[in-house]
TIPA-756820 format. One line per 3 residues: number of its first residue (from 0); their letters; for each residue x, y, z of N, C-alpha, C, CB. Coordinates in pm, 1 decimal. Glycine has a CB too. Layout:
residues N
NUM	a	X Y Z X Y Z X Y Z X Y Z ~ ...
//
This chain:
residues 67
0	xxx	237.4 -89.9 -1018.8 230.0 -77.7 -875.5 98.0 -12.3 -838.1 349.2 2.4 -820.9 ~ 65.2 -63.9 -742.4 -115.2 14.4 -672.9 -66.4 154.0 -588.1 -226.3 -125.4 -510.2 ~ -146.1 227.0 -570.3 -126.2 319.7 -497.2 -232.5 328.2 -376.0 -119.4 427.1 -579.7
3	xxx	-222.1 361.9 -262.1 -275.0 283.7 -186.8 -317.7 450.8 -69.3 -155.1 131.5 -136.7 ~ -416.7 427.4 -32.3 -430.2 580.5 72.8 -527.4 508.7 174.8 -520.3 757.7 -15.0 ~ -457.1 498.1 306.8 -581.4 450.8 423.6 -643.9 313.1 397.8 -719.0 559.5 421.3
6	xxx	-530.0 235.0 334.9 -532.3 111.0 301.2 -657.3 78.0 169.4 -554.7 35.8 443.1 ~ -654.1 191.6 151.4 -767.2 134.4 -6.2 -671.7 197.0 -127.0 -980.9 235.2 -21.0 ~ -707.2 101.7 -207.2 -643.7 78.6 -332.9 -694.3 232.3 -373.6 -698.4 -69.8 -432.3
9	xxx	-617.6 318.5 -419.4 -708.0 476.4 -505.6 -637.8 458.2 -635.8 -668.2 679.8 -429.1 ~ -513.2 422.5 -706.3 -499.1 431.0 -838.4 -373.1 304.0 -873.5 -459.7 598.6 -877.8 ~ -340.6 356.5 -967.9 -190.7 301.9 -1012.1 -97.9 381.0 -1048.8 -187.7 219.9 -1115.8
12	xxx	38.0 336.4 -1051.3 150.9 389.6 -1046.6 148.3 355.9 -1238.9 275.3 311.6 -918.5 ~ 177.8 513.6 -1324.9 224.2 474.4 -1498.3 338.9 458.7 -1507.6 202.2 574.0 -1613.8 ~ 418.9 572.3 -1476.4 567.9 579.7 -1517.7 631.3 601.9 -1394.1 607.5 694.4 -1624.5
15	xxx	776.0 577.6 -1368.0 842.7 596.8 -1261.3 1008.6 568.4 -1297.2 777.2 506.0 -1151.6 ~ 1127.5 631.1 -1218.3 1243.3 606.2 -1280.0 1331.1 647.0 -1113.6 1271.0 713.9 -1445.4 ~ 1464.7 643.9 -1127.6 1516.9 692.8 -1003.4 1575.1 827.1 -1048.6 1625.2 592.0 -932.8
18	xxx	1598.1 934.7 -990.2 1630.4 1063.2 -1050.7 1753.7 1087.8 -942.2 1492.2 1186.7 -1056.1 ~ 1872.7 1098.9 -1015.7 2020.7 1138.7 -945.3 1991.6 1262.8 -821.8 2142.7 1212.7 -1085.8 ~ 1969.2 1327.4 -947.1 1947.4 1493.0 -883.4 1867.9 1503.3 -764.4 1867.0 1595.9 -986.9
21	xxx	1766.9 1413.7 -758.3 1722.4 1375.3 -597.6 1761.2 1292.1 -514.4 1616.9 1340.5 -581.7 ~ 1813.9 1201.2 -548.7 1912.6 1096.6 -478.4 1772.6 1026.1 -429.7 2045.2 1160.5 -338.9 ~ 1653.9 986.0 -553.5 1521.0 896.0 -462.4 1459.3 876.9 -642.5 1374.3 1027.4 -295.8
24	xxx	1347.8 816.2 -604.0 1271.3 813.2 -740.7 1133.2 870.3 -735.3 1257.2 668.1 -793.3 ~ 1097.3 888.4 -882.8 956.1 983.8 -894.3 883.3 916.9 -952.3 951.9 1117.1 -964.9 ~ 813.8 975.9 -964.9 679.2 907.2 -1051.8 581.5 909.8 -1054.6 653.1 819.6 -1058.6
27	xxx	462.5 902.7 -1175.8 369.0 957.3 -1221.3 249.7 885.4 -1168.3 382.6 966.5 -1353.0 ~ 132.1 891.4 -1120.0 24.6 813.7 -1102.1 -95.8 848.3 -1139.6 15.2 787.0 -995.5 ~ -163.6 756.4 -1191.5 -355.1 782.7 -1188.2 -421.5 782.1 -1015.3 -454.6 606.4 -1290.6
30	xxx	-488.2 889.8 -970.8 -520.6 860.1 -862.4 -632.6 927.0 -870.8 -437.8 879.4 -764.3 ~ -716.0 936.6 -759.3 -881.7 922.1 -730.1 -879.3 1100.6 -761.1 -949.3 847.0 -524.6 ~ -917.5 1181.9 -820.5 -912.2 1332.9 -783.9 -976.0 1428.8 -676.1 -949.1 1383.7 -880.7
33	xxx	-1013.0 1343.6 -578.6 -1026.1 1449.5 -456.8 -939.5 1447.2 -347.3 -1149.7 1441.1 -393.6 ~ -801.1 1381.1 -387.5 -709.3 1395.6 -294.4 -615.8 1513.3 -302.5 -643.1 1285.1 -292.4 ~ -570.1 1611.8 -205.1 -544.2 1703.3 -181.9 -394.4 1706.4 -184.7 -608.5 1733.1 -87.8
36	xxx	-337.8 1827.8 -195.0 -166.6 1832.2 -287.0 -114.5 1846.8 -152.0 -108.7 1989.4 -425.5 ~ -16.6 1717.5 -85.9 39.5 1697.3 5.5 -7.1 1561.8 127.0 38.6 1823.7 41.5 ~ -97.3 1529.0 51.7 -198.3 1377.2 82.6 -94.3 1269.2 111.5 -305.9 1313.7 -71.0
39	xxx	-45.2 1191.1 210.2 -4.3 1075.6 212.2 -31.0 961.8 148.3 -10.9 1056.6 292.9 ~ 84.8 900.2 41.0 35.9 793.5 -5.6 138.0 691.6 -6.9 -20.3 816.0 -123.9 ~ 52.6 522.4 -8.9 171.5 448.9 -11.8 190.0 320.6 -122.2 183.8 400.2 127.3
42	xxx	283.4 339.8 -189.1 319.4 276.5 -323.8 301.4 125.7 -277.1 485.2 317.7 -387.3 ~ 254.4 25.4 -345.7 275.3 -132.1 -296.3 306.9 -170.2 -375.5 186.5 -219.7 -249.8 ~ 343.7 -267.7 -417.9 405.2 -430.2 -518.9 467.0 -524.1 -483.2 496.0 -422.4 -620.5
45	xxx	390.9 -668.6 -436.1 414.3 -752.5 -387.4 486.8 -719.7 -248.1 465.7 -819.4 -475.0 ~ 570.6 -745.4 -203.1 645.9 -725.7 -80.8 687.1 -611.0 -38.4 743.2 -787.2 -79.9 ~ 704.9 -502.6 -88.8 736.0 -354.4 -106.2 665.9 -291.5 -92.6 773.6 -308.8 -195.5
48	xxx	654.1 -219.5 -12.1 576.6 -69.1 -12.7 663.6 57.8 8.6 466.4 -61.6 108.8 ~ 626.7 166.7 -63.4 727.5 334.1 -65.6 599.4 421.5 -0.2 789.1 418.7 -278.6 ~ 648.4 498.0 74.1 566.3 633.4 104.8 593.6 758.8 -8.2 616.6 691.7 265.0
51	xxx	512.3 804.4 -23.7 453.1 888.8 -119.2 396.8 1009.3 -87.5 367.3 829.3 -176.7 ~ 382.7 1128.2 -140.9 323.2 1241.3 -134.7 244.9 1292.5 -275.2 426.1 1329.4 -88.8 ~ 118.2 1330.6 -245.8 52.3 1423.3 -360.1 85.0 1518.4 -362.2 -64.9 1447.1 -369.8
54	xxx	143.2 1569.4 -491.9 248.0 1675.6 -511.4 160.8 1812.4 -641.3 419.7 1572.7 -589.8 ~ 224.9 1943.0 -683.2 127.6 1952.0 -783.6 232.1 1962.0 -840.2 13.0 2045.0 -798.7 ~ 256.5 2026.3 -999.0 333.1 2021.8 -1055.1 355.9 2168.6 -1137.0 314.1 1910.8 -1108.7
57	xxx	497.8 2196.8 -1196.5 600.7 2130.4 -1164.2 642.3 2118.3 -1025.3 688.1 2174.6 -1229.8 ~ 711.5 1991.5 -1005.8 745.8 1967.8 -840.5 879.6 2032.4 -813.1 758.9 1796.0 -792.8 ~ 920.6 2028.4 -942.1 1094.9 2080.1 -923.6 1088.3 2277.3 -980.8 1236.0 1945.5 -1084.3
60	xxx	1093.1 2350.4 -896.7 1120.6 2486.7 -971.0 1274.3 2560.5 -920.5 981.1 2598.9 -930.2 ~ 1303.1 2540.4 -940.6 1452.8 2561.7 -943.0 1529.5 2560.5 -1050.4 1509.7 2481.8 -875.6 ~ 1511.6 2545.6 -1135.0 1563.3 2545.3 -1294.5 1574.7 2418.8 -1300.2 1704.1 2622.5 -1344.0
63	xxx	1712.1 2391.9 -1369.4 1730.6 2278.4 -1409.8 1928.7 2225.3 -1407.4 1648.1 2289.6 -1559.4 ~ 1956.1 2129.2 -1421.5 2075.3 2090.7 -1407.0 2144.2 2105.7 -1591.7 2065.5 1926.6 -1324.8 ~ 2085.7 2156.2 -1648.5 2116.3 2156.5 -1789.2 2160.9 2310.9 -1829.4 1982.9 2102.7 -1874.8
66	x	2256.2 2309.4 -1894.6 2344.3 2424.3 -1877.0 2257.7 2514.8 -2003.6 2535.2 2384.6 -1903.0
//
């Protein structure tokens, strides 16, 4: 999938999955590095497009669902 900011192509989408615990999906991207942590972005592939956020990481701090 392209990743897309202000209608220009800035990277690609590597890995991605749907995650319960958020009730949405995540996922990893190559993107341009002067975009700023909270940057609007929007996922494309063929007919589809997702809105997106530049996030830093870890995104989740809250522990974990694992006992």
């Amino acid at each position: 999938y392209e990743i897309c900011s202000a209608g220009a192509n800035i990277g690609v989408v590597t890995s991605g999955v749907f995650a319960p615990m958020f009730g949405r999906g995540i996922g990893i991207g190559l993107v341009t590095p002067d975009l700023a942590v909270g940057a609007p972005l929007t996922i494309c592939h063929e007919r589809v497009t997702m809105e997106a956020t530049v996030c830093e990481l870890p995104f989740y701090r809250d522990g974990s669902v694992r006992a």
